[in-house]
C-alpha positions in Angstrom: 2.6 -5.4 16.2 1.4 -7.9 13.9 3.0 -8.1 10.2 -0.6 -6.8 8.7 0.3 -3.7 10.4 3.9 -3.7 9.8 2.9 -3.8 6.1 0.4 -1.1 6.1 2.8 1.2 7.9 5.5 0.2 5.6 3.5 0.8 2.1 2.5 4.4 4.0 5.6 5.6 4.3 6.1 4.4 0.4 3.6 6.3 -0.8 4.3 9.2 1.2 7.8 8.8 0.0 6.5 8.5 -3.9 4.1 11.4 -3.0 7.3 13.5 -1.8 9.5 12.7 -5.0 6.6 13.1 -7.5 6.6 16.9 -6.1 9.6 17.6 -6.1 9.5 17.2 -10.0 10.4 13.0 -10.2 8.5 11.2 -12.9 5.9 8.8 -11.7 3.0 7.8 -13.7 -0.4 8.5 -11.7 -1.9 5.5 -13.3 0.9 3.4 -11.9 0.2 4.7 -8.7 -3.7 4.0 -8.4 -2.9 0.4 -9.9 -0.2 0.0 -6.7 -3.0 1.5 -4.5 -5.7 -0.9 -5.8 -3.4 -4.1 -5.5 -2.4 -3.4 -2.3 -5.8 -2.9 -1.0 -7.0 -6.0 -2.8 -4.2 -7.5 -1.1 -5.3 -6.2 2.5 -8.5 -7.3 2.2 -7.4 -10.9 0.9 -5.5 -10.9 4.3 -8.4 -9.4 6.4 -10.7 -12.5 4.6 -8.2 -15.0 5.8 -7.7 -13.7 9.1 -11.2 -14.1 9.9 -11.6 -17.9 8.6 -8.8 -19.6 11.0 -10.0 -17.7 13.6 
């Protein structure tokens, strides 16, 4: 398993995580959330992009 992949499955289990505490009454800002989503796929596709030009 490649560290892409570690990472993707690692920021999963975050949000499922922050998904879990934000029901059971925890305070997290939605608008913090989509901005973590939205770097983090900026991110992935940075990495994807890379990926792609050494190969």
């Amino acid at each position: 398993m490649n560290l892409t992949t570690l990472l993707r499955v690692f920021l999963l289990a975050v949000l499922a995580l922050l998904t879990i505490i934000h029901h059971m009454g925890g305070d997290i800002r939605i608008g913090e959330l989509a901005t973590l989503l939205m770097l983090t796929a900026i991110y992935f596709k940075m990495c994807d992009q890379e990926k792609g030009g050494r190969q």
